[in-house]
N, C-alpha and C positions, 0 to 999 in steps of 0.2 A: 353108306351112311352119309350122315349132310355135316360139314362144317358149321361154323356159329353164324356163319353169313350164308346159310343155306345153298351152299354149291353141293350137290353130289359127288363124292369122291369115290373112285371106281378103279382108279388109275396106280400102280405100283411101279417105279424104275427103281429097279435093283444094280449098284453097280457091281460087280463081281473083285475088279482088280481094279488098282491105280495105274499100273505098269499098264506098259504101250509100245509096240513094236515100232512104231513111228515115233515125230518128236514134232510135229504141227506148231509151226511160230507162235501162233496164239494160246496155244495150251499149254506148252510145259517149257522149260528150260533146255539146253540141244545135249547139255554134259551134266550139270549140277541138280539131280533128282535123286531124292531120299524116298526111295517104295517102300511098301512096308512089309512088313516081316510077315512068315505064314499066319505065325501063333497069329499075330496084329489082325488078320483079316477074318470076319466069319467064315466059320465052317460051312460045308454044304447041309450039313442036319442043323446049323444056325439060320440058315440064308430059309430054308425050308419049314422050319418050326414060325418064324415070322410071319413066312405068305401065308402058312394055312390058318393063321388067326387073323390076319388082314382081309384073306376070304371070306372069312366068317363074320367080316363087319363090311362086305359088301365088296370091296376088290374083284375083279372082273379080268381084267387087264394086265398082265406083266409083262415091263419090257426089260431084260438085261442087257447092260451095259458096262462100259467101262470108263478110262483107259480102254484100253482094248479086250473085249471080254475072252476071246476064242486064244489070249495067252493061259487063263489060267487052266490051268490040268483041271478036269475030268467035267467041263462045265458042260458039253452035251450031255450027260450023265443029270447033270444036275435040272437042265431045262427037263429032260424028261419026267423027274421026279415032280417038278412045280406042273407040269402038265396034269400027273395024275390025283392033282389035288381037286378037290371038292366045291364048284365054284368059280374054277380060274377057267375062264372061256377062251380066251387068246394068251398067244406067249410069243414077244417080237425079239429081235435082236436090231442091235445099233452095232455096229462095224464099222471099223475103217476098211475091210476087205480084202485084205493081204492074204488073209490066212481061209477064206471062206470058201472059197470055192472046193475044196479037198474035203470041207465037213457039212457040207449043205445036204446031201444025201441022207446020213446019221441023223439030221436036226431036224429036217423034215419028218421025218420016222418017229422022233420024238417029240413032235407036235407043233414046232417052230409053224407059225402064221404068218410072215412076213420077215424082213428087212429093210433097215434103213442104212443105208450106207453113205458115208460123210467121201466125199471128192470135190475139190474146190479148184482142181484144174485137169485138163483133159491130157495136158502136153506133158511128155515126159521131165524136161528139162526143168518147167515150172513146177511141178507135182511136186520133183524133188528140193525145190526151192522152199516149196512151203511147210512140204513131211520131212524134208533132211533126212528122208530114208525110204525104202521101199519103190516099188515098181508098177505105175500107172496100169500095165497089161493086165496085172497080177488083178487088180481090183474091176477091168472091164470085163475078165473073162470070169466074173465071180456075177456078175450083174445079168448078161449075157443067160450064164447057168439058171442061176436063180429064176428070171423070167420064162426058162425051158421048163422048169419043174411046178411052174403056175403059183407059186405065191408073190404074195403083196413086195413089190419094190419099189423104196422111196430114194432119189439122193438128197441130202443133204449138200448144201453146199454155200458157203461164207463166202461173197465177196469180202476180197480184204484191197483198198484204195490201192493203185500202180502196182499192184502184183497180178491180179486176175480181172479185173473189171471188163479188160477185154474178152471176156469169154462168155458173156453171159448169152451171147446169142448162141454160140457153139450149146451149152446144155439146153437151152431149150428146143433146140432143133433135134434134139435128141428125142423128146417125145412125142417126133412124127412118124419116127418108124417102130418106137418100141411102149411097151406096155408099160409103163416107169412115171411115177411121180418126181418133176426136177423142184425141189421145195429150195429158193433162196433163204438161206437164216441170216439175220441182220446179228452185225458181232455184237457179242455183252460184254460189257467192262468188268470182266471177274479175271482176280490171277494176274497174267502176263499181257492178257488182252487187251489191259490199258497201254499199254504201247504200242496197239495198231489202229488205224484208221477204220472204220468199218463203212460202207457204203449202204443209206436209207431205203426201202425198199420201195418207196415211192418212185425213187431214180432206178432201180431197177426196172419196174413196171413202168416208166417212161421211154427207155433205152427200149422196152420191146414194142410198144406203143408207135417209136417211132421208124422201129427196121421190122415190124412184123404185123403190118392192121389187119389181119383176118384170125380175128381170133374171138372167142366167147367172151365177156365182159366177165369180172370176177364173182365168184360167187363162194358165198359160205360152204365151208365145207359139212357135211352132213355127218360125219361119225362122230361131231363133236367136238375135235383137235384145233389146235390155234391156227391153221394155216386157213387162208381162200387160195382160190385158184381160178384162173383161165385154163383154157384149152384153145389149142390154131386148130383152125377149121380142116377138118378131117385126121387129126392127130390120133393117135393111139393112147397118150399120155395125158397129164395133164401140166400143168408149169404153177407151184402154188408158192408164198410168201406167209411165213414167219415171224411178223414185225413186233418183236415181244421191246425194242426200244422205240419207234415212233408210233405206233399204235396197242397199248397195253390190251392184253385181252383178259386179265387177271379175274373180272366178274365170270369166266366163264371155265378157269382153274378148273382138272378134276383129279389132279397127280400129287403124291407127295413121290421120297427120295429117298433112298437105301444106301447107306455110302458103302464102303468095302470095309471100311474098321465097324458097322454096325450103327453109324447115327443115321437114325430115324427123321429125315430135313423137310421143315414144311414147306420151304421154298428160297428158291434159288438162288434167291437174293441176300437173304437173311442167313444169320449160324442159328437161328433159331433149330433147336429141336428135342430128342432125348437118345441117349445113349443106351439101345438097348443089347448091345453088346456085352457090357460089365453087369446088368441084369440077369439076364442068359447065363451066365457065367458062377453066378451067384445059386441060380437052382432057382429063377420063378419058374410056378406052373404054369398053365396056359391060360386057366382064368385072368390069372394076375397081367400075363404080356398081352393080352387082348384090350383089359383095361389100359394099361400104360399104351399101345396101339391108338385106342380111341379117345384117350385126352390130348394125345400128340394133334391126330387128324382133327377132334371139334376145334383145336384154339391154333390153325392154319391163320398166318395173317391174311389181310385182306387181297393187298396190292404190294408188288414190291416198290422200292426205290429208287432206281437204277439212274436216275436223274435229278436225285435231290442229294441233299449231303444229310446223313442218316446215321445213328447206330447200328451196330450188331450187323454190318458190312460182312460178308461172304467173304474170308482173307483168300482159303483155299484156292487151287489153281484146278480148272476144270477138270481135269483126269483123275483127281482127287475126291470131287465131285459126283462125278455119274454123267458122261455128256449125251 
């Protein structure tokens, strides 16, 4: 279906949980986090009754997420059920990677199309500067697999000012020997993120510009998604950019957001949305949650904020969110 400023919306991120086996400086607090309770988060026949009426108003796409999605219990289970819905052509996951390589198997089987996985440094010592937990190997040998079993693998990855910047050559060099999108995301001031520096991606794509000239000049990307990308000359990969703070791509929006308590987010910026959680819970039918579905998605704002001083500010802290 089309929003009121005619984008096509096709696009579902589900987060499953807030919790997170990690504690990444820019997302959450290292000790002081309030998760939320079972009862608090939808159910898997909640998370499920959703998509298949958001299918049915055109949703294509679902990606789960989190927090980290592969802590909550029996979420293989649950990506297979959204696989066998009527409609939903792809099903990604977004990871931090700690936990995936052990389930990549099962998820595959269950219809998993791809990975994205968030690492924003390669070095053990850094990794855990920035995750304050968990273990660098654990997520390369999850990348590694992933690429052996032939689906879509993206990193994600935040420079964040004097912690990583020196590495950005390290990921890209990464996709000259392997099949892997290295996507830089430029940081957004949501949460806790307003206390770190984040680096523009124009200085990124300078930094390679200037230690790497054999490379394809940027290009759109073609499935649709906000990033462009280059490619070095004979790479396997490609190296793409993210720039949702210095270059808005909002005209070309096709996602809304699913949090883990059940708000229905039209964007990312905004607490805009509807609670379809306490709905559910009340006994609508399915007509009804499809309608409440497609008044959320037509009255999607246009463009977010994120650089002006604005209303109805995003308080939430990303993992709360759906990253």
């Amino acid at each position: 279906m089309k929003d009121r400023f005619g984008r096509e919306i096709d696009y579902l991120r589900v987060s499953v949980t807030d919790n997170c086996n990690l504690r990444c400086v820019y997302c959450m607090d290292e000790k002081d986090n309030k998760f939320l309770k079972k009862d608090e988060k939808l159910t898997d026949d909640e998370i499920y009754r959703v998509v298949k009426e958001s299918a049915k108003l055109g949703i294509k796409k679902v990606r789960i997420t989190g927090g980290e999605p592969l802590v909550r219990p029996g979420v293989v289970d649950l990506i297979g059920k959204i696989n066998s819905i009527e409609g939903i052509e792809e099903i990604y996951l977004t990871t931090n990677g700690i936990l995936l390589a052990d389930r990549l198997d099962e998820l595959v089987k269950n219809g998993l199309k791809g990975v994205n996985i968030s690492l924003d440094s390669l070095k053990e010592d850094r990794f855990n500067k920035l995750t304050r937990l968990g273990h660098v190997d654990n997520v390369l040998a999850a990348i590694d697999k992933a690429i052996s079993l032939g689906i879509k693998v993206k990193l994600n990855t935040v420079i964040v000012n004097d912690i990583n910047k020196d590495e950005i050559m390290d990921f890209v060099n990464l996709t000259k020997e392997k099949e892997i999108d290295v996507r830089f995301i430029e940081l957004m001031p949501i949460g806790i993120a307003i206390n770190y520096k984040g680096v523009a991606n124009e200085e990124v794509l300078n930094i390679i510009r200037r230690k790497a000239s054999d490379f394809e000049e940027v290009v759109r990307n073609q499935s649709g998604g906000p990033a462009t990308y280059i490619r070095l000359n004979g790479a396997k990969g490609k190296v793409g950019f993210i720039s949702a703070m210095s270059n808005c791509f909002c005209e070309d929006c096709n996602r809304i957001r699913l949090t883990p308590e059940g708000f229905l987010k039209q964007c990312l910026h905004f607490d805009y949305g509807v609670d379809l959680k306490s709905i559910l819970r009340e006994g609508v039918n399915d007509e009804k949650l499809k309608e409440v579905i497609y008044n959320n998605i037509y009255d999607k704002p246009e463009k977010h904020l994120f650089l002006e001083d604005s209303e109805h500010k995003e308080l939430k802290f990303m993992n709360q969110i759906g990253g």
